[in-house]
ChimeraX commands (.cxc) that place a marker at each C-alpha (Angstrom):
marker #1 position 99.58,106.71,85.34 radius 0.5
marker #1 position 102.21,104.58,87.00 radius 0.5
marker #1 position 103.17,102.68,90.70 radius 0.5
marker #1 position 105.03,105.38,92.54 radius 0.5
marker #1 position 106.77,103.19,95.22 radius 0.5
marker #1 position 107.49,99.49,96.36 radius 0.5
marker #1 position 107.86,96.27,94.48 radius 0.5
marker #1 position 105.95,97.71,91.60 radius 0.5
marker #1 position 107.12,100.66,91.02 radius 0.5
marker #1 position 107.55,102.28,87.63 radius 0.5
marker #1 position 104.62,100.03,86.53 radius 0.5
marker #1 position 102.59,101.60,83.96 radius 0.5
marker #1 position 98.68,101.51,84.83 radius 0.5
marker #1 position 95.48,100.98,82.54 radius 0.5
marker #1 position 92.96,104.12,82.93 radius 0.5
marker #1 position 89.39,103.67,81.62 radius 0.5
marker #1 position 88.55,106.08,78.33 radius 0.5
marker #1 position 86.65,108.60,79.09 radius 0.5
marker #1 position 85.68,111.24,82.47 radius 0.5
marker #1 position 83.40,108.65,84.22 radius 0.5
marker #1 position 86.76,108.06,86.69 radius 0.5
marker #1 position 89.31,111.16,87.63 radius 0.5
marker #1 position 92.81,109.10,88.06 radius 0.5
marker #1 position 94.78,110.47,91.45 radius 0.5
marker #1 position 97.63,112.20,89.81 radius 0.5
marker #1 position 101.11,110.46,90.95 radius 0.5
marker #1 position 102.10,114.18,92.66 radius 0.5
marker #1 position 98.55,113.94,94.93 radius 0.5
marker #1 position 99.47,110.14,94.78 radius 0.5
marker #1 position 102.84,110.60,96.65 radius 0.5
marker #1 position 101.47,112.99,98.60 radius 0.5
marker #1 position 98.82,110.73,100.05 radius 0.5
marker #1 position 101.04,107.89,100.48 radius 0.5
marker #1 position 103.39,109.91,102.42 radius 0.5
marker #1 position 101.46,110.45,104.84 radius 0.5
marker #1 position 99.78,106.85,104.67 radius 0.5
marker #1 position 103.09,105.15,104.36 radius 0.5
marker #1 position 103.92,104.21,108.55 radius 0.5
marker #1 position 100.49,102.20,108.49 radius 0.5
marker #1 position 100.90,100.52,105.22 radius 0.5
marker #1 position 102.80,97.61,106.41 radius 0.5
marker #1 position 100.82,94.68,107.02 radius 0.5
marker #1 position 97.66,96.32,106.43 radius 0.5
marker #1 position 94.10,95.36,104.89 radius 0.5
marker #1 position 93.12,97.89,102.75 radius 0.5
marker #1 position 90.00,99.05,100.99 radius 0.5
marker #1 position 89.79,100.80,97.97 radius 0.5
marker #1 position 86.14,102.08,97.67 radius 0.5
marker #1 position 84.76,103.72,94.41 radius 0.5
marker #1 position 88.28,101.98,93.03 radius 0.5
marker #1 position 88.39,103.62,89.44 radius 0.5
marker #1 position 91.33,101.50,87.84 radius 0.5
marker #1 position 92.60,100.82,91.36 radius 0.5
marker #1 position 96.01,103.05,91.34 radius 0.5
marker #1 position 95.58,103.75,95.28 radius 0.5
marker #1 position 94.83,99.60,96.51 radius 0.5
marker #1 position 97.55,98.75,93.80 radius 0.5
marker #1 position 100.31,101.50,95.28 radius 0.5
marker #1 position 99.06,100.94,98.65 radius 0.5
marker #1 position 99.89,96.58,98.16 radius 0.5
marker #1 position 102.90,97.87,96.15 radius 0.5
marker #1 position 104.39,99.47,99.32 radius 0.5
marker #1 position 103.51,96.93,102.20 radius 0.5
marker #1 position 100.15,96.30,102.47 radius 0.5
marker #1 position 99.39,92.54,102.50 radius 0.5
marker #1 position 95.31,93.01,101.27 radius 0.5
marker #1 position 93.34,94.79,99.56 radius 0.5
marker #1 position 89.61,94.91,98.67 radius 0.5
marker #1 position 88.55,96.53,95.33 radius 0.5
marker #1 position 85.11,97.93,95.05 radius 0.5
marker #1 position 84.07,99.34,91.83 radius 0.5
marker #1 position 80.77,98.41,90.00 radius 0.5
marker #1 position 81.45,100.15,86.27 radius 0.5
marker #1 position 82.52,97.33,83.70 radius 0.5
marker #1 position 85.31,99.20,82.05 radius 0.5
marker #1 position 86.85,100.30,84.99 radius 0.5
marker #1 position 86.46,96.80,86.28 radius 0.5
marker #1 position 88.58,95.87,83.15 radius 0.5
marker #1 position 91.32,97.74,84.37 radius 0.5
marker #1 position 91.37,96.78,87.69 radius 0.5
marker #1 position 91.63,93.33,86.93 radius 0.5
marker #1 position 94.57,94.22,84.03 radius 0.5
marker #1 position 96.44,96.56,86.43 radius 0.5
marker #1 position 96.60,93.49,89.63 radius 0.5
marker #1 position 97.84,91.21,86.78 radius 0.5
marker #1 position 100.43,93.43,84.93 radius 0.5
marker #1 position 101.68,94.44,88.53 radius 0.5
marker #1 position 101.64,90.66,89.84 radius 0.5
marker #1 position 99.81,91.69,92.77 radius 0.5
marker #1 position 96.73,89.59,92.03 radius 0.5
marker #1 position 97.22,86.87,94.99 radius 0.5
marker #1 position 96.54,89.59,97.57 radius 0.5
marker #1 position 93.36,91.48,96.05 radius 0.5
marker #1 position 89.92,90.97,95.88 radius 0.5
marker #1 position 87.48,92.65,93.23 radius 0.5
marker #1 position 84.31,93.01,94.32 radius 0.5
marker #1 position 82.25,94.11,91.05 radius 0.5
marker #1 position 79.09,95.83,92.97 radius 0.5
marker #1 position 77.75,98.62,94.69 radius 0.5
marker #1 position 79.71,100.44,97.21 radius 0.5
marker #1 position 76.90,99.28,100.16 radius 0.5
marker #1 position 76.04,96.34,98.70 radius 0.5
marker #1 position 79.86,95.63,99.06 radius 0.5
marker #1 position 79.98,96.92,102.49 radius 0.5
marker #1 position 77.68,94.53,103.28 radius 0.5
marker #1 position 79.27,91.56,101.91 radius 0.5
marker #1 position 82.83,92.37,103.52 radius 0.5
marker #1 position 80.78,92.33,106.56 radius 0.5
marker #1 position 79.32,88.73,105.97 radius 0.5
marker #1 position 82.83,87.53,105.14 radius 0.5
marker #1 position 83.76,89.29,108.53 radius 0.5
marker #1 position 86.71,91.15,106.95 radius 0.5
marker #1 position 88.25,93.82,109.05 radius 0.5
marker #1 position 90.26,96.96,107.18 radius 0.5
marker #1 position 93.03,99.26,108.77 radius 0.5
marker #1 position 92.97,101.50,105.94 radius 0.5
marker #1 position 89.73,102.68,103.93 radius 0.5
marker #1 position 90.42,105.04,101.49 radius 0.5
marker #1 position 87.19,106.22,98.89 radius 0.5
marker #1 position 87.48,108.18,95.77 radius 0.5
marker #1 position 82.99,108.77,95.34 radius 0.5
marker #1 position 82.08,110.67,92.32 radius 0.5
marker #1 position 82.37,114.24,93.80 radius 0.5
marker #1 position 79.30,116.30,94.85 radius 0.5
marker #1 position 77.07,113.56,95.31 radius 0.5
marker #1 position 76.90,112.99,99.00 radius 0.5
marker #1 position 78.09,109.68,98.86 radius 0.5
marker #1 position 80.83,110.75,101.55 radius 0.5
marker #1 position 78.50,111.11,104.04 radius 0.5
marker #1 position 76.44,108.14,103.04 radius 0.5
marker #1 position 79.21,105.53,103.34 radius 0.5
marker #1 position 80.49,107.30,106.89 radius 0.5
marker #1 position 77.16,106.26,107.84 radius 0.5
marker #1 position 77.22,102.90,106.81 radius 0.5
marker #1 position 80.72,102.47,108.27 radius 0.5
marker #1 position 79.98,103.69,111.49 radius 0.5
marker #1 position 77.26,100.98,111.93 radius 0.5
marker #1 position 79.74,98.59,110.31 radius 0.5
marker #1 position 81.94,95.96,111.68 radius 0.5
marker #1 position 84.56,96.44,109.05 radius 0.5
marker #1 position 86.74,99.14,110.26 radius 0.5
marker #1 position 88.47,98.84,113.78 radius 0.5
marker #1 position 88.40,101.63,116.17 radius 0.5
marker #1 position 91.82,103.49,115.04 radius 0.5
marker #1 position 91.06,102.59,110.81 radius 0.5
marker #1 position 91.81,105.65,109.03 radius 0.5
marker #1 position 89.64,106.69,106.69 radius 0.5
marker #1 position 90.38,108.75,103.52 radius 0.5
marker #1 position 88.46,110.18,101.81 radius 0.5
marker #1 position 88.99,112.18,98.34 radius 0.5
marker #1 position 86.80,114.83,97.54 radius 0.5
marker #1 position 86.09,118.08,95.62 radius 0.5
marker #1 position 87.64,121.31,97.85 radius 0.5
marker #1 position 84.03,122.35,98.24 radius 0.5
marker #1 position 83.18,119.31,99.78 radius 0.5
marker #1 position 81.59,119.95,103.28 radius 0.5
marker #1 position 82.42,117.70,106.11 radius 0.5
marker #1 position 80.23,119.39,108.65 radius 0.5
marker #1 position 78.14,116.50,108.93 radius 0.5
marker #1 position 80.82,114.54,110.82 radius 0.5
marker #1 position 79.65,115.20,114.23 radius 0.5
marker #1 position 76.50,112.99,113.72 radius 0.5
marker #1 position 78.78,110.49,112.19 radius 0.5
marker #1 position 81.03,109.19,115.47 radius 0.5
marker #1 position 84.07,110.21,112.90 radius 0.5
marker #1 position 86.59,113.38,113.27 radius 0.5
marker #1 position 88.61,114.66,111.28 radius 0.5
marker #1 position 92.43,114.26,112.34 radius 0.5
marker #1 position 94.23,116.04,109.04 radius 0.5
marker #1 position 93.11,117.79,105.95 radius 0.5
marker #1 position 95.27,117.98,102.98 radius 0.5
marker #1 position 94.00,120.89,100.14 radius 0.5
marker #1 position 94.86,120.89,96.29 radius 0.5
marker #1 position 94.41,122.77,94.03 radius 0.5
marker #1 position 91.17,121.25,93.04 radius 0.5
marker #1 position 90.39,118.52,95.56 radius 0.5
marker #1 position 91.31,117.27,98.65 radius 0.5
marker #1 position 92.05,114.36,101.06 radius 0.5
marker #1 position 90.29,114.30,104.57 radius 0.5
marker #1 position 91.87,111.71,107.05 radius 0.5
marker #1 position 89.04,110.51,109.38 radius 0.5
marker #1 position 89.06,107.79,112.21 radius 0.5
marker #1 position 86.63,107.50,114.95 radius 0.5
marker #1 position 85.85,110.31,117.45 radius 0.5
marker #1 position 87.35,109.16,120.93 radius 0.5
marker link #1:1,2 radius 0.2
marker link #1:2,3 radius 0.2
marker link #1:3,4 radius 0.2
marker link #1:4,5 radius 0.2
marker link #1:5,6 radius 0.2
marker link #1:6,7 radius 0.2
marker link #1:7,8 radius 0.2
marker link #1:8,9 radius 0.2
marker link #1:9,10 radius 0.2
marker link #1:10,11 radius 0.2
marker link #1:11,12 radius 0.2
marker link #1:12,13 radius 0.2
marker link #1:13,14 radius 0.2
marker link #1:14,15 radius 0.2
marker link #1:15,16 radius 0.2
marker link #1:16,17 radius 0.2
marker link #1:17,18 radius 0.2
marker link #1:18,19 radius 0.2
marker link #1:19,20 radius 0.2
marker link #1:20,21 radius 0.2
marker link #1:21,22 radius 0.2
marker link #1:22,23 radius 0.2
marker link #1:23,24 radius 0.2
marker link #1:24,25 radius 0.2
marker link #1:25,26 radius 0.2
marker link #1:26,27 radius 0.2
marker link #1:27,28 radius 0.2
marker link #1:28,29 radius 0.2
marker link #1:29,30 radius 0.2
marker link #1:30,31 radius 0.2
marker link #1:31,32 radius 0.2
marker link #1:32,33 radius 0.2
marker link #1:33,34 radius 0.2
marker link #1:34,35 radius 0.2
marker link #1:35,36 radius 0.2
marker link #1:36,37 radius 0.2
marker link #1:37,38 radius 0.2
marker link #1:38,39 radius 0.2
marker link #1:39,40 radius 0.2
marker link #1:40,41 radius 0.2
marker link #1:41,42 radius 0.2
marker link #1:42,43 radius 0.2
marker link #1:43,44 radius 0.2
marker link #1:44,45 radius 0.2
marker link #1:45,46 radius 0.2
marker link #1:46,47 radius 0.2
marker link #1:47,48 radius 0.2
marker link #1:48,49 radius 0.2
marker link #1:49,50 radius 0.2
marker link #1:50,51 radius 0.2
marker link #1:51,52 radius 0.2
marker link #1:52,53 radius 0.2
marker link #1:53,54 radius 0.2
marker link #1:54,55 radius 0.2
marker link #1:55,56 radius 0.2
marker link #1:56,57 radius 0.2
marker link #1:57,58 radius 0.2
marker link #1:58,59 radius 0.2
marker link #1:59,60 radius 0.2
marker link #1:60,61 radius 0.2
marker link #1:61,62 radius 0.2
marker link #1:62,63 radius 0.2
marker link #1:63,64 radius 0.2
marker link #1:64,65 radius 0.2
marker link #1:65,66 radius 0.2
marker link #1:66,67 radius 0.2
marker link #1:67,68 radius 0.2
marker link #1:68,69 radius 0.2
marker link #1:69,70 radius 0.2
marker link #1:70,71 radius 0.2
marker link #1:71,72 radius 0.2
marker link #1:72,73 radius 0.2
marker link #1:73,74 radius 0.2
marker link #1:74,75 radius 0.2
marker link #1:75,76 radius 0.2
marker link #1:76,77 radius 0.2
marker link #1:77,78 radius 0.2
marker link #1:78,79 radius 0.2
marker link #1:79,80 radius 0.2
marker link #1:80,81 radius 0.2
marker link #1:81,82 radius 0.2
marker link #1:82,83 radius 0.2
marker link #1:83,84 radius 0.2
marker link #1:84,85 radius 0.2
marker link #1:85,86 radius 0.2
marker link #1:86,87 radius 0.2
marker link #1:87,88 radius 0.2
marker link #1:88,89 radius 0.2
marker link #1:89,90 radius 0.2
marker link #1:90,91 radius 0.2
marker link #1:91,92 radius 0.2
marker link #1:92,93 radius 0.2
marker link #1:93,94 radius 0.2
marker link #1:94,95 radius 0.2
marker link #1:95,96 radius 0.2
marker link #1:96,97 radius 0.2
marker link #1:97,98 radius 0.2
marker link #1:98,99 radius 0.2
marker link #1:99,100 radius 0.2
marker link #1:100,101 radius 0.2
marker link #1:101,102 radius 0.2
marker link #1:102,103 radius 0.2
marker link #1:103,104 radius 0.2
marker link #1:104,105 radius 0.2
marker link #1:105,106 radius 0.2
marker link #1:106,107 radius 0.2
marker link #1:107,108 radius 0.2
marker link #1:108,109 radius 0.2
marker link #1:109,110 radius 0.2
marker link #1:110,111 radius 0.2
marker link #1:111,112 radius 0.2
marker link #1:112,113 radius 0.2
marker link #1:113,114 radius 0.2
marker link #1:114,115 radius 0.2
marker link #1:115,116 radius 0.2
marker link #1:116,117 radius 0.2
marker link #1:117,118 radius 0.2
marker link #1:118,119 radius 0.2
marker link #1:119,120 radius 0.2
marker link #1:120,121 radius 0.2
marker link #1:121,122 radius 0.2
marker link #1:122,123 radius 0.2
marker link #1:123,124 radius 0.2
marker link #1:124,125 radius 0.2
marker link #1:125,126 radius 0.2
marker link #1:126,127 radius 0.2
marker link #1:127,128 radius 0.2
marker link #1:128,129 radius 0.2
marker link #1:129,130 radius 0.2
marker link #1:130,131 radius 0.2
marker link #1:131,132 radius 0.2
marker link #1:132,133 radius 0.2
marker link #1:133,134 radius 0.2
marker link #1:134,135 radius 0.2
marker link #1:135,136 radius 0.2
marker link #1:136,137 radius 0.2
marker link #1:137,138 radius 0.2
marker link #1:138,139 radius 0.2
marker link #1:139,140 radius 0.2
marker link #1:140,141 radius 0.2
marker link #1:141,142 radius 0.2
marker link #1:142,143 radius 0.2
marker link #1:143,144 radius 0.2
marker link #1:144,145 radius 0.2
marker link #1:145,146 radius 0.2
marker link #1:146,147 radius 0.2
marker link #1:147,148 radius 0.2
marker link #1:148,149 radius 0.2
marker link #1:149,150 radius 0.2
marker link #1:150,151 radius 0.2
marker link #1:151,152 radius 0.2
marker link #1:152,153 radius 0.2
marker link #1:153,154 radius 0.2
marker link #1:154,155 radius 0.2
marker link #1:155,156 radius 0.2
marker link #1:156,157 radius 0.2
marker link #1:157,158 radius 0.2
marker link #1:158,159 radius 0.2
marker link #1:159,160 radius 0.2
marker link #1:160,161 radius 0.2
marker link #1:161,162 radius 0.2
marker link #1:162,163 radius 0.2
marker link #1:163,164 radius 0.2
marker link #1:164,165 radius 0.2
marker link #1:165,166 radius 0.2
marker link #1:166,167 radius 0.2
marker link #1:167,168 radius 0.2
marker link #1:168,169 radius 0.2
marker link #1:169,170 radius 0.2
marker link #1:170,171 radius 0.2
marker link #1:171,172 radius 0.2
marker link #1:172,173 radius 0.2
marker link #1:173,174 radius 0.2
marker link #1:174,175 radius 0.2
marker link #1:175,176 radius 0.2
marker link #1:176,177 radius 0.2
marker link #1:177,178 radius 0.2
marker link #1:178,179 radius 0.2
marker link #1:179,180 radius 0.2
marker link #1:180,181 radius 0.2
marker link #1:181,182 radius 0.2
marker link #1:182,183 radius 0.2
marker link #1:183,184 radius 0.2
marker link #1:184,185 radius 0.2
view
């Protein structure tokens, strides 16, 4: 696992042992960012469900100036913190060692505002549709955020409509994919 792109690039990453976190591979990894890439610059990111934080580390590697970390396992945590030192790109992250809503909730307090959400939740667990929820009634995300989200291909999404989100593109693997999501107009 390495940076892709940007000032870090060719960086090797830290994975946690184990299959408690499933690394983006860097082709699904490019592939994402390619399509992220025109609203990177400038932009507060969050990295929900973070794993060892490959997709807030490539995403501050190619322009983003900030980006929030949320990830609640300890080894994982380990990582994150190893990968945003190795890369240098520790003065512009945040770790926030907790549960995804508990998080949510405390980005909220601090009145921190993302253009870019991106969450990786263990897959077929309904957590998708759980933290759409809590974003929708959240102050975090401005009107045109996109949200990605990474899921398993059988991953339903029908539950959008009571959400206030749409869908505005769908990229399928071979395995997985990545639905882009912002709020319904």
């Amino acid at each position: 696992m390495r940076v892709i792109a940007g000032k870090a690039r060719r960086l090797t990453l830290k994975t946690p042992q184990g299959y408690d976190t499933r690394p983006t591979t860097d082709r699904i990894k490019e592939t994402l960012f390619n399509i992220l890439n025109p609203y990177l610059a400038d932009a507060d990111f969050l990295d929900l469900f973070a794993g060892c934080g490959a997709i807030g580390i490539e995403a501050l590697s190619r322009g983003a100036k900030y980006a929030a970390f949320i990830e609640n396992d300890k080894a994982a945590l380990d990582c994150i913190k190893s990968n945003l030192k190795h890369t240098k790109l520790e003065p512009q992250a945040e770790i926030y060692p907790m549960d995804v809503f508990d998080a949510l909730r405390a980005l909220e307090v601090k009145g921190k505002v993302f253009d870019i959400v991106f969450m990786d939740p263990p897959y077929n667990a309904n957590y998708e549709r759980e933290v759409l929820f809590a974003l929708q009634k959240s102050n975090i995300i401005y009107c045109d955020t996109i949200i990605v989200v990474e899921a398993s291909k059988q991953t339903s999404f029908d539950f959008l409509n009571d959400t206030g989100f749409r869908i505005i593109k769908k990229k399928e693997y071979k395995t997985n994919q990545h639905v882009f999501i912002e709020k319904a107009k």
